[in-house]
Residue, then its C-alpha position, 0 to 999 in steps of 0.5 A: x286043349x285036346x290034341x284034336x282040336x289043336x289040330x283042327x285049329x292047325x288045319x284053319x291056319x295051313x288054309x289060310x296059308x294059301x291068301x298069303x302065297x296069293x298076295x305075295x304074288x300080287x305085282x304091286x305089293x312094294x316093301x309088303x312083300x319082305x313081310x309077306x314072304x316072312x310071314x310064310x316062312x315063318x307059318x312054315x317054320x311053325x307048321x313043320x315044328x308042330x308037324x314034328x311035335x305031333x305026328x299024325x300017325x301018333x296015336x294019342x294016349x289018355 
């Protein structure tokens, strides 16, 4: 896969990020919001290591 389209599709999924903070801010999710809030944390994790794996001022060589 190019590095551009995985960016792209790392793009897609830091926007979808924004329904989980939503939902975890819903004061009725019970038990939901432990997986809630771990999923968050863990897209986090995700997201910084690409971030560190591909910098966005890296230039990429063919």
């Amino acid at each position: 896969m190019e590095i551009d389209a995985l960016r792209d599709r790392i793009e897609q999924i830091r926007a979808k990020r924004e329904a989980l903070v939503r939902l975890l801010e819903q004061p009725n999710l019970g038990t939901l919001r432990i997986d809630v809030n771990q999923a968050l944390e863990e897209m986090d994790d995700l997201l910084d290591e690409f971030d560190r794996a591909f910098p966005k001022d890296a230039s990429v060589s063919s």
